[in-house]
N, C-alpha and C positions, 0 to 999 in steps of 0.2 A: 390265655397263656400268660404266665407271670414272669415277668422281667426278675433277670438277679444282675448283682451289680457286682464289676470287679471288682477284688480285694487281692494286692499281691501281698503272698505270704511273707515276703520280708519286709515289711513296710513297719514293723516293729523294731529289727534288725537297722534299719537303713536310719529312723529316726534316732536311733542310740549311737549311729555313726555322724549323724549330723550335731550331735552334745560332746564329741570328741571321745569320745569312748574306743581305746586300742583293741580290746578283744570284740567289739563288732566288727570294725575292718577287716579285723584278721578274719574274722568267720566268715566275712562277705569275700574276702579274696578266696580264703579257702573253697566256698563253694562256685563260685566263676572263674576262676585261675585257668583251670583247665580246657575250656570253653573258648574262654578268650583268649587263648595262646594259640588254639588251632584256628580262630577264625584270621589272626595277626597271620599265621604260618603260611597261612593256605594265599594272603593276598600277597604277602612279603617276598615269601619264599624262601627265606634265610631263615634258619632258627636264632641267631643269636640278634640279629633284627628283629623278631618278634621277640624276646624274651626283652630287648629292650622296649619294644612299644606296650607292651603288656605293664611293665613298672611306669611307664609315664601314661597309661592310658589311667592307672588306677589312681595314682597320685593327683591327677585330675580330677577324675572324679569323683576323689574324696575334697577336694581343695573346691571342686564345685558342687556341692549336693544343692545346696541350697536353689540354684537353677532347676534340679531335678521336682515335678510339680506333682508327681504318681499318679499321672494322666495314657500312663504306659507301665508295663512293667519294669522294675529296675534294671533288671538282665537285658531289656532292649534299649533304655536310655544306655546303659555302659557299652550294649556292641556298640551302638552308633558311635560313640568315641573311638572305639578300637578300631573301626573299621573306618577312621577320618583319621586319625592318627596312622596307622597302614598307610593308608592312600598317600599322605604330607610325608613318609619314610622311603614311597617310593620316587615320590616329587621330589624330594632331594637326591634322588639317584637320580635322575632328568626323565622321569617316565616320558618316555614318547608312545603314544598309539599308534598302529601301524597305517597309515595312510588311507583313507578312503580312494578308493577310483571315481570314475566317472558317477554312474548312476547307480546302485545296488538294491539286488531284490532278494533278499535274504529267501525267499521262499524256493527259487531258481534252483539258487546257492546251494541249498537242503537236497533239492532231489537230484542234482548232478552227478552225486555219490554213491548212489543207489541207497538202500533201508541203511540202516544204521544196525553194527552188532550189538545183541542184546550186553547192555555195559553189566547188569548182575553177574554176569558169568567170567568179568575180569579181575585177577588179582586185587586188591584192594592195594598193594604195595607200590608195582607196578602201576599202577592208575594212578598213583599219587606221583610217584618219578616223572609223567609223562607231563601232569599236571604243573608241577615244579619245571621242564625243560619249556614248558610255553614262553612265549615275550613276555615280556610281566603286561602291556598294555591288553593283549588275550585274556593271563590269567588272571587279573583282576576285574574285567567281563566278564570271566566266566565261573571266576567265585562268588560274585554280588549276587550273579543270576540265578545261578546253577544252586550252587550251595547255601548261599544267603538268605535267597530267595526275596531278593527285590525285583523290582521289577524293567524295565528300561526307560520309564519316566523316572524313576528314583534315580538310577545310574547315570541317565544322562546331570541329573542336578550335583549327583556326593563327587561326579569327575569333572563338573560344567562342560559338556562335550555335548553334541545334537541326543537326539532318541535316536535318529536313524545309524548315526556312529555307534553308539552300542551295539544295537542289533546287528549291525556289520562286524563289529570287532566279536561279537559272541558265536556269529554263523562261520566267521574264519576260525575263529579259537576252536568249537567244536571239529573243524575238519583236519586242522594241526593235530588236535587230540587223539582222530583216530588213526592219521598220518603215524605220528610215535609210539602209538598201541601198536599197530603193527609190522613199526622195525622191532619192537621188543617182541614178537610173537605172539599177540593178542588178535 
């Protein structure tokens, strides 16, 4: 079996951004802009807080390329900022996580509820409302998780909180979720 070795397609793009070159940037925002607004939106919850982290996310990361090593693709070194800058937007709103109890066994947790509703079959709208009315310490567990797709050793380190506090904030987040799915009729 023959190994192939990554090559990100912007790595051409990205070095023309690093020679200070205006229309790379702009193409490089052009094509992440949108991406990384909804990943800022979905942790934030404000739009005009993400449209602010979005401009200091990129500003960054043109001000730091030089850190960038293309040992990942570029699109994941830039979420990672966006999604650290998120996190430090809601740190300055005093993000608190909701409380651990005593001992928690997320697995418990999960079946208390019975199956869970197939979520394909919910508004896309609606999901997002529901999503936006979580605590923000929920729904930034359960956009890393859920949507980001980190994992909970990851989340425990981008929030410095335990592993086991993530999984707890992501096993409540989910039951909140399905709590306000259906007072909206989901």
């Amino acid at each position: 079996m023959e190994a192939f070795a990554y090559t990100d397609i912007n790595a051409p793009l990205v070095e023309r951004c690093r020679l200070g070159d205006r229309r790379a940037q702009a193409e490089i925002y052009k094509r992440y802009s949108k991406a990384m607004f909804n990943a800022s939106l979905r942790i934030t919850g404000d739009y005009a807080e993400a449209e602010d982290v979005l401009q200091e996310a990129f500003l960054s990361a043109f001000r730091e390329l030089h850190s960038y090593k293309g040992d990942s693709s570029f699109g994941s070194w830039l979420k990672r900022i966006v999604i650290n800058k998120s996190i430090n937007c809601l740190r300055n709103r005093r993000l608190s996580l909701v409380p651990l109890g005593e001992q928690h066994d997320a697995a418990a947790e999960a079946t208390d509820y019975g199956p869970e509703p197939e979520i394909t079959s919910w508004r896309a709208d609606v999901v997002r409302r529901c999503v936006q009315d979580l605590p923000d310490g929920y729904r930034v567990v359960l956009t890393l998780y859920l949507l980001e797709g980190y994992d909970h050793a990851e989340i425990a380190g981008i929030l410095n909180i335990s592993e086991s506090t993530s999984k707890s904030q992501y096993s409540r987040a989910r039951k909140k979720l399905l709590e306000l799915a259906r007072q909206h009729g989901l």
